[in-house]
C-alpha positions as CSV (number, residue, x, y, z in Angstrom):
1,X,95.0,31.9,52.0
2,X,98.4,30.9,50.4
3,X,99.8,31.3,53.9
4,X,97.4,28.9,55.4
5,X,98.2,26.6,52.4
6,X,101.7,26.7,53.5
7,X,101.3,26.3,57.4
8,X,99.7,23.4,56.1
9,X,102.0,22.2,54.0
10,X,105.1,22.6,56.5
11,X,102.8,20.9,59.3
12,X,101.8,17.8,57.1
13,X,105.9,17.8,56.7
14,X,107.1,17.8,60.4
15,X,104.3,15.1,61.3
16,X,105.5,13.0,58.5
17,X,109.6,13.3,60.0
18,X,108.3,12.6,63.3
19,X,106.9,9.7,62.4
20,X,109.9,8.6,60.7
21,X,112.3,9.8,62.8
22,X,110.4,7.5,65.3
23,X,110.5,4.6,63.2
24,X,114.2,4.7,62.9
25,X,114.5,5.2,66.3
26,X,112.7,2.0,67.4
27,X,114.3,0.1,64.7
28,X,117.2,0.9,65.9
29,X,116.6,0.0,69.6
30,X,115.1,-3.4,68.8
31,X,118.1,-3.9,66.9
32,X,120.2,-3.0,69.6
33,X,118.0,-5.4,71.9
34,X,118.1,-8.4,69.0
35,X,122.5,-7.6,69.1
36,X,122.4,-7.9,73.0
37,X,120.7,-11.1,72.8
38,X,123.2,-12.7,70.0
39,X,125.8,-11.8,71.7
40,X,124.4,-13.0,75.5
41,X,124.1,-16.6,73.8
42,X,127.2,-16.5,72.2
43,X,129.2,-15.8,75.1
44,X,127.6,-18.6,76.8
45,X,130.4,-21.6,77.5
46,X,130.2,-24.3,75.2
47,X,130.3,-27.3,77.5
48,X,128.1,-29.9,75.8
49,X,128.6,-29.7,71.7
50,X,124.9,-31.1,71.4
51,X,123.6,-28.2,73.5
52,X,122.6,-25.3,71.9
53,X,121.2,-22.5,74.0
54,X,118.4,-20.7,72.8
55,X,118.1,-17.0,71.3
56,X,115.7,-15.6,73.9
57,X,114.8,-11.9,72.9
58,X,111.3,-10.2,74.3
59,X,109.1,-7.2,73.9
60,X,110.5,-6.0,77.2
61,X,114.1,-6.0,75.5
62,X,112.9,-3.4,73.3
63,X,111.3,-1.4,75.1
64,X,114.2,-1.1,77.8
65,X,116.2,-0.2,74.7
66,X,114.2,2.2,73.9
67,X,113.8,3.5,76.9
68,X,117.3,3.8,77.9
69,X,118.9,5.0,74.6
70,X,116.1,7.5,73.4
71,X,114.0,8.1,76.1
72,X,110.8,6.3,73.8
73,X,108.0,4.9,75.7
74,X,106.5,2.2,72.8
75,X,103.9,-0.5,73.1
76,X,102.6,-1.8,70.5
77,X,104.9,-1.1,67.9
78,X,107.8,-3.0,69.3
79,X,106.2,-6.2,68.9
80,X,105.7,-5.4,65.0
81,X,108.8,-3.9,64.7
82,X,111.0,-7.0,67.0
83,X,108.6,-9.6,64.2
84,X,109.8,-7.6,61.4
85,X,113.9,-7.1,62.2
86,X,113.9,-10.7,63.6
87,X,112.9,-12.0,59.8
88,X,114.9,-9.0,58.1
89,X,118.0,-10.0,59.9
90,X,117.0,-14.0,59.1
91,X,116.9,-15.1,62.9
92,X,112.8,-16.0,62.4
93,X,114.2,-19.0,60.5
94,X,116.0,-20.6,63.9
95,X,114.7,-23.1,65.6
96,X,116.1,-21.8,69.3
97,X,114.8,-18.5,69.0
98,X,112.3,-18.0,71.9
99,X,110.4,-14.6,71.9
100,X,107.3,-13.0,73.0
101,X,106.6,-11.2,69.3
């Protein structure tokens, strides 16, 4: 009975890292995706000062970040999670952002 209790216990505790380690990992990836796409428009030329090129970062950004640096396959929680780091990070506030989030 104790050793049930404590199969249990340890059980409940794995699920509960998994889940965060998961978390982490596709915060990180749609960070990774979010710093790609800064960087993409800010190596664009400036040839027009009244041209400013918009911040285009998509679902499919994060999950090919995902993919390729963690082997994750994610669907729905890489919308939430782009949504989330986008107003975290303060880009939601641009005006030139275009996303699919």
């Amino acid at each position: 009975m104790i050793l049930g209790a404590i199969r249990r216990r340890r059980e409940r505790r794995a699920a509960e890292q998994r889940a965060r380690h998961f978390q982490a990992q596709v915060q990180q990836a749609t960070d990774m995706a979010i710093t790609a796409a800064v960087r993409a428009r800010l190596s664009e030329p400036v040839t027009d000062l009244h041209v400013v090129w918009p911040l285009r970062i998509t679902v499919g950004d994060v999950l090919t970040a995902a993919r390729e640096h963690f082997a994750l396959e994610v669907t729905e929680a890489a919308a939430a999670m782009l949504r989330h780091r986008l107003e975290w990070r303060g880009h939601a506030g641009w005006g030139d952002l275009v996303t699919d989030a």
